[in-house]
N, C-alpha and C positions, 0 to 999 in steps of 0.2 A: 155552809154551802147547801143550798136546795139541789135537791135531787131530781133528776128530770123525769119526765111520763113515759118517757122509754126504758128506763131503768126501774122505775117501781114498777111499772107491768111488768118487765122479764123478771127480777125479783118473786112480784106476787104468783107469775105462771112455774114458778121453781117451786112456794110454796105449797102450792095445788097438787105438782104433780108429784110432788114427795109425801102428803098426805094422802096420794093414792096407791101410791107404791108401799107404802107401810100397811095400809089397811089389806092390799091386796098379802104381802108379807104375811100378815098377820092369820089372814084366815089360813092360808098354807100351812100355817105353824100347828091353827087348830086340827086342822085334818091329819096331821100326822102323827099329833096325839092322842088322837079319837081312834084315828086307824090303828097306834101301839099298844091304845089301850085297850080294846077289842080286841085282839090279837091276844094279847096277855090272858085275858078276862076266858076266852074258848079256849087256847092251846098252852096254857101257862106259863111256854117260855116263847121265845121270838127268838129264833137264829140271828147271832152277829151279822151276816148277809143279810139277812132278809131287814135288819134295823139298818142298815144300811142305804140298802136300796132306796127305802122308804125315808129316811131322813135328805138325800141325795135328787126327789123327784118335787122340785117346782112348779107343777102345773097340777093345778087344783083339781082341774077334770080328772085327771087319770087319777087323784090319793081319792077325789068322791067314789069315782065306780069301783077301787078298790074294795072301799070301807063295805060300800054295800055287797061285794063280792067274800069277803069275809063270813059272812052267812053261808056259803056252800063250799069254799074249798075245803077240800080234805086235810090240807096242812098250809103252813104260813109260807114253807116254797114252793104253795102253788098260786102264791098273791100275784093278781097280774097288773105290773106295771110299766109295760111298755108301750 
């Protein structure tokens, strides 16, 4: 049975946007490694809260200005993610 051009578009528009949803996935994942491991690397330990918070926050912006906020706070509960 041939499959009709309405169905392979929706199909193909499925594949698109799940290969964007992972890519985007993806980078989130790096920045909250980047951000744990900075954290680790200046203050040696990370508060169970504060790996929390930070494993918990989806939106890439707020873990980027973290990371680079990591440079000046005085401890890791004073990372700002909200």
């Amino acid at each position: 049975m041939r499959e009709s051009s309405t169905y392979r578009s929706i199909r193909e528009e499925g594949a698109v946007e799940g290969r964007v949803e992972g890519r985007v996935e993806g980078r989130v994942e790096g920045l909250r490694e980047s951000l744990l491991a900075l954290l680790r690397e200046r203050f040696s330990e990370v508060p169970p809260a504060v790996e929390a918070r930070i494993q918990a926050t989806t939106n890439a912006a707020l873990l980027r200005a973290a990371l680079l906020r990591t440079i000046t706070i005085a401890s890791p509960a004073d990372l700002p993610l909200d």
